[in-house]
N, C-alpha and C positions, 0 to 999 in steps of 0.2 A: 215653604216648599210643599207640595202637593204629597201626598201620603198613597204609597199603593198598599191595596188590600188584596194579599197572594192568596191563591188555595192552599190552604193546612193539608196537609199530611196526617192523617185523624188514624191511621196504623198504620204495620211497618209494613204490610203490603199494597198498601195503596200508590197508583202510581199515576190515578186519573180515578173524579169522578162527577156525579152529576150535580147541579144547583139546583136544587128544589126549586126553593123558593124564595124571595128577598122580605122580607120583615121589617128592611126598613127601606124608603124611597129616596129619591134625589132630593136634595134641602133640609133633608132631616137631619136634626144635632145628635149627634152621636155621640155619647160618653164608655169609657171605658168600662166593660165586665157588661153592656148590654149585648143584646144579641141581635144580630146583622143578618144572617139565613140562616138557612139549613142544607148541609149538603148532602146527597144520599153517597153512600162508601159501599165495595163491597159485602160489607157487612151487615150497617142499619144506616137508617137517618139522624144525622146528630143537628146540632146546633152549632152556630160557630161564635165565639162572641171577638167583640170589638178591645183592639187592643188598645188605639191609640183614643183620640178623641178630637172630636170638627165636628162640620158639617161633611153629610154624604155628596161630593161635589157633583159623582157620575158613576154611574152603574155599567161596566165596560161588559158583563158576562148574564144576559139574560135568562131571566126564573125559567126551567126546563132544558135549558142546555145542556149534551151529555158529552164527555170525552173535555170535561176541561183538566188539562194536565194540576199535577200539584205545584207548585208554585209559580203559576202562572196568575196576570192582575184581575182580579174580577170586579175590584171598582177603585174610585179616585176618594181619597177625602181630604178635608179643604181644614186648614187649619185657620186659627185667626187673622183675619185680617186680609185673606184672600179672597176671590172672587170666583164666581162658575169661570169665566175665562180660563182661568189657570189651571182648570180640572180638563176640560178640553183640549187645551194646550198638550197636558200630560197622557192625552187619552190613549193615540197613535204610539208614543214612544213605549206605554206601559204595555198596549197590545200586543207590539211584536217583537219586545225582548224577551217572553219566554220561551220564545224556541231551543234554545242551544239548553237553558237549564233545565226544560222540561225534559228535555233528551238524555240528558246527561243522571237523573234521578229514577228516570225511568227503564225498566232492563232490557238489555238491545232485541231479543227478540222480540218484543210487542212495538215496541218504538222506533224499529229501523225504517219497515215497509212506509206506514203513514208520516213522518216525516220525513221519508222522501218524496213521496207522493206530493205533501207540502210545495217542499223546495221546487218540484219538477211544474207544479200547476201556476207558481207563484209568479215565473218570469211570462205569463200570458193572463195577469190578470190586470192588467190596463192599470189604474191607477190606483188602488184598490192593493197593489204589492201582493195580496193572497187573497187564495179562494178557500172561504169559511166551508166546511161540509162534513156533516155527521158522518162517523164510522160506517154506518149502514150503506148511506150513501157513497162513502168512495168505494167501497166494497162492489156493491152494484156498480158503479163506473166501470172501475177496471175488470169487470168479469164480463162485462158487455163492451167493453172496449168504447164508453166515449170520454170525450176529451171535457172534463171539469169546468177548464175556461170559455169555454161554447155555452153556456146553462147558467140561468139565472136564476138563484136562487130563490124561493118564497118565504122560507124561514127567519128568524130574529135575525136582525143586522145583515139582511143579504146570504145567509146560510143555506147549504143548498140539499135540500132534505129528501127521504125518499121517494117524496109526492113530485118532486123533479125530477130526478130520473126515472118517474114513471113516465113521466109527460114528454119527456126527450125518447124514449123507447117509442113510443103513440105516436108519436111523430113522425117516424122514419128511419129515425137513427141520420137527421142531420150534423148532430155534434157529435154523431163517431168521429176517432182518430184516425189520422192517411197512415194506410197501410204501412209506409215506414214507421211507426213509431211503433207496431206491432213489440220489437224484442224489448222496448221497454215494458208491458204488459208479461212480458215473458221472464223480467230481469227476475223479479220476487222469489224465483224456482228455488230457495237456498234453504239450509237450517233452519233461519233464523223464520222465511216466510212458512216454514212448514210446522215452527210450532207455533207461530200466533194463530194459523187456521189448516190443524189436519187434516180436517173431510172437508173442504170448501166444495162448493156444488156448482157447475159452472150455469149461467142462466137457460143454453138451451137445453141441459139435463131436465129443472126443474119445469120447464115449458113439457118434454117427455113427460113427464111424472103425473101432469094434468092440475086439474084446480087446487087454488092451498092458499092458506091465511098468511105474510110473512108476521111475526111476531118478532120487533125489532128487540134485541140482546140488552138487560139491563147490565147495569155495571157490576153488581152482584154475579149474574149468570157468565159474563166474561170476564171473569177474575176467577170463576169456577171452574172455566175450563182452560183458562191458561192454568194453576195453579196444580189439577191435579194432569193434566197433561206432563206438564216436567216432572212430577213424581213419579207417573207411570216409565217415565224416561230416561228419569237419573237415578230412581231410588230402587236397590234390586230389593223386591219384593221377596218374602216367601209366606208359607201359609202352613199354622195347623190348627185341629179342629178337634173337638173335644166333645163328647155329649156326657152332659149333668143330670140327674136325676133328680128334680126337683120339688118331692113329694112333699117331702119333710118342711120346706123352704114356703109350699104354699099353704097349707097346714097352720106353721106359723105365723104367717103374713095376717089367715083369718081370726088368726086368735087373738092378733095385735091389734087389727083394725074393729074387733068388737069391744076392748076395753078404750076406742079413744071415745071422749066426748062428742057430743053431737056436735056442739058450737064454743066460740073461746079459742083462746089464744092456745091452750091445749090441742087443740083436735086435728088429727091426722086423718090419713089414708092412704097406708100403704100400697106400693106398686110392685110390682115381679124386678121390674127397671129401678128401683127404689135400695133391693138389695144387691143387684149384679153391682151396683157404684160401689156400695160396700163392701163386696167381697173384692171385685177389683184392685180397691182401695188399700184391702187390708192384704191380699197378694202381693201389691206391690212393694210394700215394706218387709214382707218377709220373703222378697225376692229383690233388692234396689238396685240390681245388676239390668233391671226390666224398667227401670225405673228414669231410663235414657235418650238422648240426642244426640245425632252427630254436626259435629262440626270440623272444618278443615286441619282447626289448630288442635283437634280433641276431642275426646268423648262428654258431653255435659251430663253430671250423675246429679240429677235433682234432688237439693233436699227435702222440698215439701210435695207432699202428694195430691196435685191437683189432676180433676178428670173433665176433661170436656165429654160432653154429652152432644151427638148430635139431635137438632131438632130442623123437623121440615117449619116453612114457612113460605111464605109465599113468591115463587120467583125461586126458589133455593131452598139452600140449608143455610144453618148458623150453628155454631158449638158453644154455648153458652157455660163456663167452667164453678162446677163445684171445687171451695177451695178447701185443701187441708180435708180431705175427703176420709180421710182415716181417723181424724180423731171427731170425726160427727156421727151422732146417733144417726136413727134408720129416720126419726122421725122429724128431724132436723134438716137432713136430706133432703127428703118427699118434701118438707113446704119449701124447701130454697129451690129445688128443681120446678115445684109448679111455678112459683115467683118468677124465675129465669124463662121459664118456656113461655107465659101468657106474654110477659115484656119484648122475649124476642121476637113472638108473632106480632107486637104494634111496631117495633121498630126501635124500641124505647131501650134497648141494654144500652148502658155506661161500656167505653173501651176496654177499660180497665174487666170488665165480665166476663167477655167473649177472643181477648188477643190474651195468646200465652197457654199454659197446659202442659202435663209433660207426656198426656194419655190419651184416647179415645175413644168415646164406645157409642158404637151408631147399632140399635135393635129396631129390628124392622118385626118382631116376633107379632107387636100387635096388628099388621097386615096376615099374618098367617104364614109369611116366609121363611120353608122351613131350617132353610141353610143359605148363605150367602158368603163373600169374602168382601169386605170394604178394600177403599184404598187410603194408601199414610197419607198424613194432612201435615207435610212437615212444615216444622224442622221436629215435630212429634218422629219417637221411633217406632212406632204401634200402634192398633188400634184393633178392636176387639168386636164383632161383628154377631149380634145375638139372637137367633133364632124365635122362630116360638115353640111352647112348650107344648108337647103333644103325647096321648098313651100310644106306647111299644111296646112289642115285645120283647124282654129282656130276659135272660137266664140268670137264677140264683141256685147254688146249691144244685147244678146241673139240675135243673128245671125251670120251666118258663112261669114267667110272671108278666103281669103287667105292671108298666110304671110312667110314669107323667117325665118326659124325657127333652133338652132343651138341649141345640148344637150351638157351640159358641166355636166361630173362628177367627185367629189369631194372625193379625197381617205384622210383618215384622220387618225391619229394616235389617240386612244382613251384616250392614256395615256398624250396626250399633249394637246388636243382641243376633249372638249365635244360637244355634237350632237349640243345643242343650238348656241356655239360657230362655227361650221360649218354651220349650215343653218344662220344667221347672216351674212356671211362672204360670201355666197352665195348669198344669198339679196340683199347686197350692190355692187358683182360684176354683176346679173342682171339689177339691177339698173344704173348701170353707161353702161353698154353694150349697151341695149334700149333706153338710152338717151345720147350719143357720148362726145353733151357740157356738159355734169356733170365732163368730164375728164379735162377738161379746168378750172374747179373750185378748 
């Protein structure tokens, strides 16, 4: 019996992603623990390997496709003794049963709108049962009002891509919809259509606006804005702010980075970003009430102190997680962070690097920004937001001084760590910032 080969679930937030690209072709013998594609995730590009083992009978999900749900078929494989027939045979049945489980895995508000869309396109799509069509694309449909089963696709397998509805817009707007079906275009007005897309733009705004690039949504960047949209909306935020005095801290930094070796397994170089992990780090253990998530059944009080670090990359962010951050030297740190950051600009972090954390620290200091507030990346209860370091004026001893001065602000989940509980945990990383060897204790 024919073998389907489902989309993996590669984190726990994934709930749709891209196929890169297939590695292996139709007729190709397939052994278990090889590798079959690569699919791109909110996250990075992984690899996917083959579980069972045949021949690749049929490739049902073309290299570049985007918006393929998680466990839906992306190919057939043919065990002994069967034939391509029998991959074909399966190809139709394997294609359109994952509708109801892709729905069902996936969280209702991203998954309600497009598969109704589905269903509503699907009883005018002649024989064919459905009309394939990228996200970009029905987005464009319904904000221009035409009708999906009017438009022929040019993309893989009949899919009906942007360069379609550009050409159905050039045309006239033949495959608009008859003004009755208007309130179905209108139906989406709910919760659930307003958090898959709160600033939607409707096309004649954008025709206002004048010339513009559209830059279609990777799956990364819409998994960023679903993800921190429900934060902004379920999670009550608060904010404090702290400025550190960092003279002492860079002082030592240079005096660190002049005794490492040039070359070797030795050799460092310390960052400003090098010691906030560690101070963080060591704040959080002598604070582990900060050290928190919420969840419905309880509070989770982590025992090991991991920090994600946010890093830009391209298309995004990724938070690539220093583990056990409290009991690693500064110089142990700086190389695992550089490690983590070059892999997460290829693409190349392991699951296991970047899912999980119980903390966050996103510094934008080396842009020259001098204060900002992040937002939570939960199910994290915090995250720590770091300026750059700049001379102030500061009073010692009721008189002014100059000092190399750096604002850190403190986003906090209300439901997991109270005000007290943040200014505390703010204190103690002050504390340890201002005085470098407190991080050696």
């Amino acid at each position: 019996m024919p073998i389907n080969v489902l989309m993996p679930a590669l984190s726990p937030t994934m709930t749709e992603g891209k196929l890169a690209r297939w590695l292996k072709k139709e007729g190709d013998t397939i052994k278990s623990g090889q590798v079959l594609c690569e699919i791109e995730t909110d996250k990075a590009t992984m690899e996917v390997e083959a579980v069972d083992e045949g021949t690749l009978g049929k490739i049902l999900v073309a290299a570049g496709t985007e918006g393929v749900k998680v466990n839906a078929p992306i190919a057939v494989i043919l065990v002994e003794g069967e034939s391509a027939g029998a991959a074909s045979a399966a190809a139709p049945a394997a294609t359109a049963a994952p509708a109801s489980p892709a729905a069902a895995v996936a969280p209702a508000p991203v998954a309600a709108a497009p598969v109704a869309a589905v269903a509503a396109s699907s009883s005018a799509a002649g024989d064919a049962g459905r009309v394939f069509v990228s996200p970009l694309a029905r987005r464009m449909a319904e904000q221009s009002g035409l009708d999906l089963s009017a438009i022929k696709g040019s993309g893989p397998n009949g899919r009906i891509v942007k360069a379609d509805i550009d050409a159905a817009l050039a045309s006239g707007g033949s495959a608009r919809k008859p003004a009755a079906a208007a309130p179905v275009a209108a139906a989406p007005a709910t919760p659930a259509a307003a958090v898959s897309a709160p600033a939607a733009i409707s096309a004649a705004s954008i025709a206002a606006i004048g010339p513009h690039k559209l830059v279609p949504l990777s799956t990364m960047r819409r998994v960023i804005a679903r993800r921190l949209t429900e934060s902004k909306q379920q999670v009550p935020h608060f904010y404090l702010t702290v400025d550190c005095e960092i003279d002492k801290l860079l002082a030592g930094r240079a005096a660190l980075n002049a005794k490492s070796p040039e070359k070797g397994p030795g050799a460092f170089k310390l960052s400003v970003n090098d010691f906030v992990i560690k101070a963080v780090a060591v704040a959080l253990r002598q604070v582990p009430a900060a050290n928190a998530s919420y969840s419905d059944d309880g509070l989770l009080m982590w025992d090991n102190v991991d920090i994600s670090v946010a890093v830009a990359i391209p298309g995004g962010l990724i938070t690539p997680i220093v583990r056990n951050a409290d009991a690693k030297g500064l110089a142990q740190i700086s190389n695992e962070m550089k490690d983590l950051a070059a892999r997460a600009k290829d693409g190349k972090l392991k699951p296991e690097e970047f899912q999980g954390g119980g903390f966050s620290i996103s510094n934008l200091g080396m842009f020259g920004i001098k204060e900002f507030a992040a937002v939570i990346n939960p199910p994290q209860g915090a995250i720590l937001a770091v300026g750059a370091g700049e001379q102030r004026p500061v009073v010692r001893n009721g008189a002014l001084a100059i000092a190399t001065v750096m604002s850190c602000t403190l986003s906090v989940d209300h439901r997991v760590v109270d005000g007290a509980v943040g200014a505390e945990f703010l204190a103690a990383f002050k504390r340890i910032v201002e005085d470098p060897l407190a991080m050696l204790l």
